[in-house]
C-alpha positions in Angstrom: 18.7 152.1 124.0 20.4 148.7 124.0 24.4 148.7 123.2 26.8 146.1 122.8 30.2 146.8 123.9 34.0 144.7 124.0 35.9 144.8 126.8 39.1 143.6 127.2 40.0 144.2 130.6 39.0 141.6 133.0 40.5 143.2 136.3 39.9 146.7 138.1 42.5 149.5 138.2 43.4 150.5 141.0 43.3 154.4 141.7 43.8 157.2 145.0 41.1 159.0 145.7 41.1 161.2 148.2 44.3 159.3 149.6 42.1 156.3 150.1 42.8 153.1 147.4 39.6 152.4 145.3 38.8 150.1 142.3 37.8 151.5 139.6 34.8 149.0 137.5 37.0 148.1 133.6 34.7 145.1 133.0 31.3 147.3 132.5 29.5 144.9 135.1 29.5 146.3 137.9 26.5 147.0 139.9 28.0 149.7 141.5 29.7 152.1 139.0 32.1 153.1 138.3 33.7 150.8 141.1 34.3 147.2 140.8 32.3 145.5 143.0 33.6 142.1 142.1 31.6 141.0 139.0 34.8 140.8 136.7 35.2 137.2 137.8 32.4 136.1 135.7 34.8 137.1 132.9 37.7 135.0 133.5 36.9 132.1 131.7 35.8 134.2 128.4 37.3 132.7 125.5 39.6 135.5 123.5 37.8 136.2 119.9 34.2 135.5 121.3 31.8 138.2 121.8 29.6 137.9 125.1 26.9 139.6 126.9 25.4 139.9 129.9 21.7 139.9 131.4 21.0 141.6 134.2 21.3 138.3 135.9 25.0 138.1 135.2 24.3 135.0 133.1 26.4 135.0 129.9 25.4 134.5 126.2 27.7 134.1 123.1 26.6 137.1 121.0 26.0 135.9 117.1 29.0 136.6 114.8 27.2 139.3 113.2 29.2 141.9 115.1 32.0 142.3 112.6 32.6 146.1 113.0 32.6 146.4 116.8 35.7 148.2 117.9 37.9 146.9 121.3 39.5 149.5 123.5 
């Protein structure tokens, strides 16, 4: 099943695991979850209020504004 999901966070958080410093994935594009493996940075340019997806390319789109009811978190 397809989903569409907002994020807002463009960065990783950092966390201790086993007393070892890892990056946990907040961007949803990661290829490697749920650590970052670096893919955020295709999200740095997004423009705030716009509604993008990915392919499994990591090219963007601009979703449609038909979207009104999607919730951020």
């Amino acid at each position: 099943m397809a989903r569409l999901v907002k994020r807002t966070a463009h960065d990783p958080a950092a966390v201790m695991i086993d007393g070892k410093e890892q990056w946990l994935c907040r961007c949803g594009l990661s290829q490697n979850q749920p650590f970052c493996d670096g893919s955020h940075k295709l999200t740095l340019d997004e423009e705030p209020g716009r509604l993008y997806w990915y392919d499994e390319d990591g090219e963007r789109h601009e979703a449609s504004s038909g979207f009104a009811d999607i919730r951020t978190y």
